[in-house]
DRENPA-3360 file (N, C-alpha, C; in nm, 2 decimals, always signed):
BEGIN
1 = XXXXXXXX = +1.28/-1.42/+2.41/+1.30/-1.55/+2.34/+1.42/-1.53/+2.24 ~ +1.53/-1.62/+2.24/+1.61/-1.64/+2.13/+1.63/-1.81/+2.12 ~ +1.73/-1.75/+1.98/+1.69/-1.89/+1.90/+1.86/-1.91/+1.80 ~ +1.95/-1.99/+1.87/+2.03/-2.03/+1.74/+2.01/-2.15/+1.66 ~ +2.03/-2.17/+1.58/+1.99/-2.31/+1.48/+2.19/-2.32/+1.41 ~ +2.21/-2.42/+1.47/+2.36/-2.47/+1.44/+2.34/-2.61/+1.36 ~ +2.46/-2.64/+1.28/+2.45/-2.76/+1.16/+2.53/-2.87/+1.30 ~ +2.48/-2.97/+1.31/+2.54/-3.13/+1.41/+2.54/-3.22/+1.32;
9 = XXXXXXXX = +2.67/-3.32/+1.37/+2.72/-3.44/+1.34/+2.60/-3.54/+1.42 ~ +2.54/-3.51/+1.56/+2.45/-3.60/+1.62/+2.44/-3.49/+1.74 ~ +2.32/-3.49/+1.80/+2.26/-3.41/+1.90/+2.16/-3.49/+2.00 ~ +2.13/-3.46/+2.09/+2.03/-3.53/+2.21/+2.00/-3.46/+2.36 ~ +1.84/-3.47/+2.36/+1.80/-3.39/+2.47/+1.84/-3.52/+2.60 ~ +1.93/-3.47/+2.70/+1.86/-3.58/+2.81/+1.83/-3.51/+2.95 ~ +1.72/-3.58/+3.01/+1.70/-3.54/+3.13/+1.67/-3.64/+3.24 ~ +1.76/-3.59/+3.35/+1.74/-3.66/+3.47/+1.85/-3.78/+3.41;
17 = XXXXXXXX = +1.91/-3.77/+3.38/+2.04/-3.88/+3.31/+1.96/-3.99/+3.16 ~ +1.86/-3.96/+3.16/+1.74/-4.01/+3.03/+1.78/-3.94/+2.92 ~ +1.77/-4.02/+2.82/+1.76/-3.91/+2.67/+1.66/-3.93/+2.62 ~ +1.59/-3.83/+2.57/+1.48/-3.81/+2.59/+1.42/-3.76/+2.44 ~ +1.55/-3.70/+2.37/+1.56/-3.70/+2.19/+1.72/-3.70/+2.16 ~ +1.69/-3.74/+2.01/+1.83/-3.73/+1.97/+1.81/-3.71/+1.82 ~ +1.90/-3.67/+1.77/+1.94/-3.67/+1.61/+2.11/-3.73/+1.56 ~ +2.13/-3.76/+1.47/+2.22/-3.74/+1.39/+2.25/-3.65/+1.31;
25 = XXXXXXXX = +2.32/-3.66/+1.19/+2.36/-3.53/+1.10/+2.24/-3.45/+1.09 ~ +2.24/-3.30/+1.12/+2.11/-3.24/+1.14/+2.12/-3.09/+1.16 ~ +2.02/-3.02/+1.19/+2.05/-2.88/+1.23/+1.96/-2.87/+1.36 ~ +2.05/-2.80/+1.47/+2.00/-2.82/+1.58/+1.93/-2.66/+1.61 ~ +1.87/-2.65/+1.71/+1.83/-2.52/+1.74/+1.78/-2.53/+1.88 ~ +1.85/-2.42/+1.90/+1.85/-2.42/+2.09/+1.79/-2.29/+2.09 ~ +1.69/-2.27/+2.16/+1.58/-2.16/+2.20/+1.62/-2.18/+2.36 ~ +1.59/-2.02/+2.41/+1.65/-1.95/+2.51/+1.56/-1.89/+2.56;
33 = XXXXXXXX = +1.48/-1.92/+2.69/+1.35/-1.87/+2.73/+1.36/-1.78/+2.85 ~ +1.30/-1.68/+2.91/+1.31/-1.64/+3.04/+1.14/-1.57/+3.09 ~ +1.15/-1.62/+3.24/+1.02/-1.61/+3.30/+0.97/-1.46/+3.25 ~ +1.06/-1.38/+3.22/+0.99/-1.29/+3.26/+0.94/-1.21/+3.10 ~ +0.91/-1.30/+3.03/+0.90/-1.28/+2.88/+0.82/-1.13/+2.87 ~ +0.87/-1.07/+2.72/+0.77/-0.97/+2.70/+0.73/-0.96/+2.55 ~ +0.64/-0.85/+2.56/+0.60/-0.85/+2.42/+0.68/-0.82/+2.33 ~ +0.79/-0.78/+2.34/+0.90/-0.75/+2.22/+1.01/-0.94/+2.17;
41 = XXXXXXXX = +0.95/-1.01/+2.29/+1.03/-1.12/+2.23/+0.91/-1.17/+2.11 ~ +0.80/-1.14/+2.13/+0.71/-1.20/+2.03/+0.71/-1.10/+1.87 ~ +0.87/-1.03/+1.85/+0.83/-0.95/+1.79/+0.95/-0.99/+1.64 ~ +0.91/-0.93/+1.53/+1.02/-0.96/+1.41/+1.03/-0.86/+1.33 ~ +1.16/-0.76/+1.28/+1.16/-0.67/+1.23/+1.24/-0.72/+1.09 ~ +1.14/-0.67/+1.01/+1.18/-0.72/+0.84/+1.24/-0.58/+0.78 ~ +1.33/-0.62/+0.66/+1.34/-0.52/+0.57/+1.30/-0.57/+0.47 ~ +1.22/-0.52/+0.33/+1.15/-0.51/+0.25/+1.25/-0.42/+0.15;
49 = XXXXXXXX = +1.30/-0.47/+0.04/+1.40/-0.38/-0.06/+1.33/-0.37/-0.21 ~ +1.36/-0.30/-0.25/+1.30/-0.27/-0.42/+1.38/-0.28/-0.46 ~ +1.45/-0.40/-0.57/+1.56/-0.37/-0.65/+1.53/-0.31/-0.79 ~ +1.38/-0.33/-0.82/+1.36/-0.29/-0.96/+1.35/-0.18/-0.96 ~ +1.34/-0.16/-1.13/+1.38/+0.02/-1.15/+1.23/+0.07/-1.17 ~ +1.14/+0.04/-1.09/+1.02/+0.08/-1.07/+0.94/+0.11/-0.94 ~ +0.91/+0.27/-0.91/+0.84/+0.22/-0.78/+0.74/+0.18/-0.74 ~ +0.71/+0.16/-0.63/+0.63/+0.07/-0.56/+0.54/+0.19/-0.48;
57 = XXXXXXXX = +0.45/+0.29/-0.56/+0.35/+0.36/-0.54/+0.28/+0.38/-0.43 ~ +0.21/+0.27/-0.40/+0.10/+0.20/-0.32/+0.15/+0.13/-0.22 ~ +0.27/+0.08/-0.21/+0.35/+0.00/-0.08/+0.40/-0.13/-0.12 ~ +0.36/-0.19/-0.02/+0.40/-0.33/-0.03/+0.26/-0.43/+0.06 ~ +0.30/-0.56/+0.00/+0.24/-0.64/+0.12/+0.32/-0.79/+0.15 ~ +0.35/-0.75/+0.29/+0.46/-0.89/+0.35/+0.35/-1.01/+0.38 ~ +0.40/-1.11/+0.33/+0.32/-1.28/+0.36/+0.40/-1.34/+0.45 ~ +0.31/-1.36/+0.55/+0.35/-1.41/+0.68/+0.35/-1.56/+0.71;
65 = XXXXXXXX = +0.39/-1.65/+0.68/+0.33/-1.78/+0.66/+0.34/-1.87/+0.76 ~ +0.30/-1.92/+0.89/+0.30/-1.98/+0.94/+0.30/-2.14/+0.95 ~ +0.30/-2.17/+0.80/+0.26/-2.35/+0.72/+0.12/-2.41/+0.84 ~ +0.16/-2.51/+0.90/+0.04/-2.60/+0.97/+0.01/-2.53/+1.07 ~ +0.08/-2.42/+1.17/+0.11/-2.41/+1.25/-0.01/-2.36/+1.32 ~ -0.12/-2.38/+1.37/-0.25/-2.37/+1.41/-0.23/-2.29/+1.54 ~ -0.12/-2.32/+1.66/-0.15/-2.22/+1.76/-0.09/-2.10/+1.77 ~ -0.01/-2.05/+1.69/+0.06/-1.93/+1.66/+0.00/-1.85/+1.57;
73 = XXXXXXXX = -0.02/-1.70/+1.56/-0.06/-1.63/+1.47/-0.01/-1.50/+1.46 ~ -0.01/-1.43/+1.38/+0.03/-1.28/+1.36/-0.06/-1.19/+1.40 ~ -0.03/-1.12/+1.50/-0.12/-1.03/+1.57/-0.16/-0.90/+1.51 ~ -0.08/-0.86/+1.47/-0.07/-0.71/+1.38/-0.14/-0.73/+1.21 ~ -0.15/-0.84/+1.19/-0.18/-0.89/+1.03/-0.33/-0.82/+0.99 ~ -0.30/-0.77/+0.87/-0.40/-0.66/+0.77/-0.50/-0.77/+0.77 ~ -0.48/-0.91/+0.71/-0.58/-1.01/+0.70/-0.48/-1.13/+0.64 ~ -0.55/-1.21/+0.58/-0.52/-1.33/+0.53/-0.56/-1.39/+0.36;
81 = XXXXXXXX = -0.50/-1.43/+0.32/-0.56/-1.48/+0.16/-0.63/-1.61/+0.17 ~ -0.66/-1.63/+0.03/-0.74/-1.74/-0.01/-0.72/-1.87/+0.08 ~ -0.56/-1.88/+0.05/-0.51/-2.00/+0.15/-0.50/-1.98/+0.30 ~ -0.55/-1.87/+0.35/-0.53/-1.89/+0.48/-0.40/-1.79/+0.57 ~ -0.30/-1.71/+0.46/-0.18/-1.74/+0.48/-0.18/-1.57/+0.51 ~ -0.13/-1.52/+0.64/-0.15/-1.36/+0.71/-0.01/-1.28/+0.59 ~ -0.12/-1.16/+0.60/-0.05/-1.06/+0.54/-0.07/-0.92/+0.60 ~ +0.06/-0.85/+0.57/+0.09/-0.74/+0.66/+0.06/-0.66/+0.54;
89 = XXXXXXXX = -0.02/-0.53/+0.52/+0.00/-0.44/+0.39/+0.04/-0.29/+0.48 ~ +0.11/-0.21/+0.40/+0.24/-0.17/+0.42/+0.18/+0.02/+0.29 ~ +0.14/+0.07/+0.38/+0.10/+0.17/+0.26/+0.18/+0.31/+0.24 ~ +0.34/+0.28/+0.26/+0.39/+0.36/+0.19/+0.46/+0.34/+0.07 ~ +0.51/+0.43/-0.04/+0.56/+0.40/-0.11/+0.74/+0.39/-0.07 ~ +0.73/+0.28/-0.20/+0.89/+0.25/-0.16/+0.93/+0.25/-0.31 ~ +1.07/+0.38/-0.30/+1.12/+0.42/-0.43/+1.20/+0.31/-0.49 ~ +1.27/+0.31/-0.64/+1.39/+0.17/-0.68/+1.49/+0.26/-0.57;
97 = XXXXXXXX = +1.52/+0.14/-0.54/+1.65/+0.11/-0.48/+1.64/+0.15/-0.33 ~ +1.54/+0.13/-0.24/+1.50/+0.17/-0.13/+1.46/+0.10/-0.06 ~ +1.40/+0.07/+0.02/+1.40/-0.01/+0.14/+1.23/+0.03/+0.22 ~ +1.19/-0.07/+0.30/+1.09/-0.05/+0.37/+1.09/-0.13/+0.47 ~ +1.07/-0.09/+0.66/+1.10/-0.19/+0.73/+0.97/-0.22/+0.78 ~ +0.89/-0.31/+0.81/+0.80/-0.38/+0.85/+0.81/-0.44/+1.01 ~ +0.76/-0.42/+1.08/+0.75/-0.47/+1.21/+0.63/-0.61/+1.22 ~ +0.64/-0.73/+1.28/+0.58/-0.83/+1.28/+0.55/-0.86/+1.40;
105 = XXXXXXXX = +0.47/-0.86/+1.46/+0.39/-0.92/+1.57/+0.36/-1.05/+1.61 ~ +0.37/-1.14/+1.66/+0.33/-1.29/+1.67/+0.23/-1.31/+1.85 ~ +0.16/-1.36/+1.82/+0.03/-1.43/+2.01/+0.09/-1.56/+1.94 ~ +0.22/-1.59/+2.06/+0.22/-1.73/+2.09/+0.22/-1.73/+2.24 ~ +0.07/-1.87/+2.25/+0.06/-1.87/+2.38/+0.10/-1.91/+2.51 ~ +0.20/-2.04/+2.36/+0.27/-2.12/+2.45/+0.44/-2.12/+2.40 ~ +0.53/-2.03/+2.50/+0.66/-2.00/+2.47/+0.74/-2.10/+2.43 ~ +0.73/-2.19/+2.44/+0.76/-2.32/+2.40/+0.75/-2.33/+2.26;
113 = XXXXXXXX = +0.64/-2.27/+2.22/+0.61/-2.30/+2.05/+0.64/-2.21/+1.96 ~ +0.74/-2.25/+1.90/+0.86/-2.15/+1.87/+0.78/-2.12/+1.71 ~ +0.73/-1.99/+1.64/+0.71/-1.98/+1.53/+0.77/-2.04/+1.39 ~ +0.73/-2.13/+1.31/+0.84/-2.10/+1.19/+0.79/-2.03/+1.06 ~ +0.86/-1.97/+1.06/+0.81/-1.87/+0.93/+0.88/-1.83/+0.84 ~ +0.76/-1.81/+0.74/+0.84/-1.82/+0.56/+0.75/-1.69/+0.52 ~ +0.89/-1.60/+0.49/+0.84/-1.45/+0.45/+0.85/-1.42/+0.32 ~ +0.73/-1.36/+0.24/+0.77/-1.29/+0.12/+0.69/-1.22/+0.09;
121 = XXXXXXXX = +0.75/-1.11/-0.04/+0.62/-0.96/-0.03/+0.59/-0.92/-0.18 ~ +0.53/-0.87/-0.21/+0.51/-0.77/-0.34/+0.43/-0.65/-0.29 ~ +0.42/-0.58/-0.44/+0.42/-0.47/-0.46/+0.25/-0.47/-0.47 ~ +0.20/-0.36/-0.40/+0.06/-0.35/-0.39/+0.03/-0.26/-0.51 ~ -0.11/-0.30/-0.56/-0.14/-0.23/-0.73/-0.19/-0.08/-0.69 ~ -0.12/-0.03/-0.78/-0.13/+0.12/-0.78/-0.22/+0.14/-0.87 ~ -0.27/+0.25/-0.82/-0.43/+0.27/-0.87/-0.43/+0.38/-0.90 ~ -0.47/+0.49/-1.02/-0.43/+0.62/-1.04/-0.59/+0.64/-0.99;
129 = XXXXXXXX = -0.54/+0.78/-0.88/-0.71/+0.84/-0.84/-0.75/+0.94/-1.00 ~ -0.92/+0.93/-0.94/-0.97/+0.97/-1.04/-1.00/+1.15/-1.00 ~ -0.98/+1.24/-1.08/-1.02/+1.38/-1.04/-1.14/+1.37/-1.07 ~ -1.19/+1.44/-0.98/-1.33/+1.46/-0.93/-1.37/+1.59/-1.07 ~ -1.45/+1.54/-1.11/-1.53/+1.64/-1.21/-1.52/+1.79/-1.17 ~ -1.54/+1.84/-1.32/-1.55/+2.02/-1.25/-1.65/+2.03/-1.19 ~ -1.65/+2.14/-1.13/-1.80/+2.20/-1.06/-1.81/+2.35/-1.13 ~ -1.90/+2.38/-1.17/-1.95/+2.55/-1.18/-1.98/+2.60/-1.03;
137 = XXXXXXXX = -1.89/+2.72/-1.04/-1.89/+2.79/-0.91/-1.96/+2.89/-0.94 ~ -1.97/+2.98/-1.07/-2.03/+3.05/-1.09/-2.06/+3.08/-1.22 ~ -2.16/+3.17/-1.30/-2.20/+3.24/-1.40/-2.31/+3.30/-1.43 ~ -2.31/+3.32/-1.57/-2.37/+3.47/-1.55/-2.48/+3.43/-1.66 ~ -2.62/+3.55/-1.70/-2.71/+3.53/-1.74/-2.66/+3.60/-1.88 ~ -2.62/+3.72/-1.85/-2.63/+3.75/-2.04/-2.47/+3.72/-2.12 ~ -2.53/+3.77/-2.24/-2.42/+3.74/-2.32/-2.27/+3.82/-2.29 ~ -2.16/+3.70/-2.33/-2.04/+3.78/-2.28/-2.02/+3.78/-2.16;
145 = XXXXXXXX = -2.07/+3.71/-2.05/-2.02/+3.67/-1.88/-1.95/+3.58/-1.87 ~ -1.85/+3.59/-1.78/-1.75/+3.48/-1.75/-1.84/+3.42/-1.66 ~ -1.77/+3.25/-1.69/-1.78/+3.16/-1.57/-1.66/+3.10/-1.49 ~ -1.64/+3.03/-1.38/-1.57/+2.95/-1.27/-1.65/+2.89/-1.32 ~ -1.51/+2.75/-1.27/-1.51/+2.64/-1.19/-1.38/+2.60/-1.17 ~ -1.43/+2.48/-1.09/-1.30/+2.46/-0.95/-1.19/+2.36/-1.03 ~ -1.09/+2.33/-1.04/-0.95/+2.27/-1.09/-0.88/+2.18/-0.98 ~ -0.84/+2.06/-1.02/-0.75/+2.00/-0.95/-0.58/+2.05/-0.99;
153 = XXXXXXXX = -0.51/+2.03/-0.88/-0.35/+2.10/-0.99/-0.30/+1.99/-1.07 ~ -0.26/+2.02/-1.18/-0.23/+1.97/-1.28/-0.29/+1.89/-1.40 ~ -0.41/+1.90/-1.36/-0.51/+1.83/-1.46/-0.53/+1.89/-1.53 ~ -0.55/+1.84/-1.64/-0.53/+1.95/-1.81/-0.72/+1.99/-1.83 ~ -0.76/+2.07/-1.85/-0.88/+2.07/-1.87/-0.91/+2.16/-2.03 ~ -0.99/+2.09/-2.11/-1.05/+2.17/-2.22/-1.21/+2.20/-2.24 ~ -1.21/+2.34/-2.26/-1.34/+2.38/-2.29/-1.42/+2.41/-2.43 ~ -1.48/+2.36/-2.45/-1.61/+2.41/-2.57/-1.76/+2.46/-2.54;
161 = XXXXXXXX = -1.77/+2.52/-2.63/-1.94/+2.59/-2.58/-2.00/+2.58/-2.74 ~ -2.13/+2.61/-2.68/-2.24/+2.55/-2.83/-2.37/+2.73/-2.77 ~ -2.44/+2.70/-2.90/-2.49/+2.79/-2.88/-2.65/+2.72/-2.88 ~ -2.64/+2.64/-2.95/-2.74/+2.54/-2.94/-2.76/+2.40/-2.91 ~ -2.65/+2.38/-2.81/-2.63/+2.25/-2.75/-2.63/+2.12/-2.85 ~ -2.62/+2.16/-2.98/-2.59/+2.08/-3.12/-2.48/+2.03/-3.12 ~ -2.47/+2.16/-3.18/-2.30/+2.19/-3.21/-2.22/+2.24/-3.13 ~ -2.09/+2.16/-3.12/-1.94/+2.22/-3.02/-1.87/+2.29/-3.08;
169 = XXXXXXXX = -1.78/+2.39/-3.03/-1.67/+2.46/-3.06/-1.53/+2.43/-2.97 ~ -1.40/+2.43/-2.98/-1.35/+2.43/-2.89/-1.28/+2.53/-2.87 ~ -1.25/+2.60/-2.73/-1.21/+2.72/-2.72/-1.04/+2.68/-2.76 ~ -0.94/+2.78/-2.80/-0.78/+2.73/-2.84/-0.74/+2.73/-2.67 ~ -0.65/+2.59/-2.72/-0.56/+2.58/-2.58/-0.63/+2.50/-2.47 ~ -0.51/+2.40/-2.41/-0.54/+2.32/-2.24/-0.54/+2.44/-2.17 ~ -0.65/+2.40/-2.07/-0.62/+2.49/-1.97/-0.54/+2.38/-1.87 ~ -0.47/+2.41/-1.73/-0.38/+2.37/-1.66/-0.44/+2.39/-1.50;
177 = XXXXXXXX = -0.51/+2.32/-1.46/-0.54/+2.36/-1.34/-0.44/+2.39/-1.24 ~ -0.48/+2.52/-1.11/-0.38/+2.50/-1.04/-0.41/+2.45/-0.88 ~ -0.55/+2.39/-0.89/-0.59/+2.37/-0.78/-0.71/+2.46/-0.72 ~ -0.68/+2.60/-0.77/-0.79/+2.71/-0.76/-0.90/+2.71/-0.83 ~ -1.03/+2.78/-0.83/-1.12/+2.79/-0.93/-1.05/+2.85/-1.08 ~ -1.10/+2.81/-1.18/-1.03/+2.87/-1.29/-1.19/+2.94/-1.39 ~ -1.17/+3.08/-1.42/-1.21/+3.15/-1.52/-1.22/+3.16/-1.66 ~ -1.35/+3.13/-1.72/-1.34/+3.15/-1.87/-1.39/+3.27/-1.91;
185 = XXXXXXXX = -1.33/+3.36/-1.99/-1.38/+3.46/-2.01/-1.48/+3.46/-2.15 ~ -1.59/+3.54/-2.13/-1.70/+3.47/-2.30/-1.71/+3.61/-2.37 ~ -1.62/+3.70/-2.32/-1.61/+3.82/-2.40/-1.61/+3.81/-2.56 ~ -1.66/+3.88/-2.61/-1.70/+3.87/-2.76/-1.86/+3.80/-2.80 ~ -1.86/+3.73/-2.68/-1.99/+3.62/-2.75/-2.15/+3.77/-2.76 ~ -2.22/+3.74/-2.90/-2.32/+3.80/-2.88/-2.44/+3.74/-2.85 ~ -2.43/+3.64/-2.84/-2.54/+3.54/-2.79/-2.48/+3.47/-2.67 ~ -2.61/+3.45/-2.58/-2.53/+3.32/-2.47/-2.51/+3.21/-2.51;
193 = XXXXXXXX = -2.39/+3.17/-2.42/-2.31/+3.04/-2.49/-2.40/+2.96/-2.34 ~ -2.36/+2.82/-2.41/-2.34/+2.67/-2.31/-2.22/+2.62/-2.32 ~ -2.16/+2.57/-2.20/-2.02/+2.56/-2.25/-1.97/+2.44/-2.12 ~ -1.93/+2.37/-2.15/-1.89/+2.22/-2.08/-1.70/+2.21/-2.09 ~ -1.66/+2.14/-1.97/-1.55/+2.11/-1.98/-1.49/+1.99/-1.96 ~ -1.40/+1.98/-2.05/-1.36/+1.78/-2.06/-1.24/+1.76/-1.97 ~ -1.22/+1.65/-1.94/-1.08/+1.65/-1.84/-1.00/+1.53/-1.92 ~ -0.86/+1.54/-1.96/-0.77/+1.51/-2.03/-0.71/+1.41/-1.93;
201 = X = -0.67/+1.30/-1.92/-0.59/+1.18/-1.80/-0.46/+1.30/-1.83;
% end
């Protein structure tokens, strides 16, 4: 299927020597059908651009809008909003000044019924994941035993220990995970410690 849409002084369908429509000053559009249709005519390739100096983390989501148009729909569509109106979500990130292209799908059942559609997108909310708590991998019973636990990379982690689960101390310095388990060493302590670790955003 194609589709030009040209500006007319006056236009008119006639058939069999009949006219059958007509317009005046107007914009015409002539659609171009063939038997042997496929699924790529029912198809629309968008580009999606970031002009802001922020990126777009989480992706995008394209609004597919069909207006009244009850027997056409978007086949590929993630879902639809409040009003009814199909959306494509799009889950890569798209840096400033970059580009994202979108492929659009349409089930029209009747070739005749040419889609009209009104496109537009934003930016899907980015959501910082949360690191998963430490875990103790290991430790020890008397005084002066190191313990593990496991580290995400880059998450800052600080440790304190109590001797009476009262009172805190904090040991000097972030630790830096690097993804590995990480080691505290309790050398010096003459009593056993309890000792907990906080995680820094």
């Amino acid at each position: 299927m194609r589709a030009v849409i040209q500006r007319v002084i006056s236009a008119s369908v006639t058939i069999d020597g009949v006219v059958k429509a007509g317009i005046d000053t107007g914009m015409l559009v002539l659609v171009a059908f063939e038997e042997a249709a496929t699924a790529e005519d029912n198809e629309q390739h968008v580009r999606i651009s970031n002009p802001t100096p922020q990126d777009f983390l989480a992706g995008v989501r394209l609004f597919v809008s069909l207006g009244n148009d009850t027997t056409n729909r978007v086949w590929n569509a993630t879902g639809t909003n409040k009003l009814g109106v199909s959306y494509i979500d799009v889950h890569t990130p798209a840096a400033s000044g970059s580009f994202i292209d979108v492929l659009v799908q349409y089930y029209v059942p009747n070739v005749r019924a040419v889609p009209v559609v009104q496109l537009s997108a934003e930016p899907l909310p980015f959501v910082k994941p949360v690191p998963p708590a430490p875990t103790l991998i290991a430790s020890g019973s008397s005084a002066g035993a190191p313990f593990r636990f496991n580290t995400v990379r880059g998450q800052l982690y600080l440790i304190e220990w109590s001797e009476d689960l009262a009172q805190w101390r904090t040991l000097p310095g972030l630790m830096t995970g690097s993804g590995a388990p990480a080691e505290v060493n309790a050398a010096g302590a003459n009593r056993c410690r309890f000792y907990r670790v906080l995680m820094f955003p």
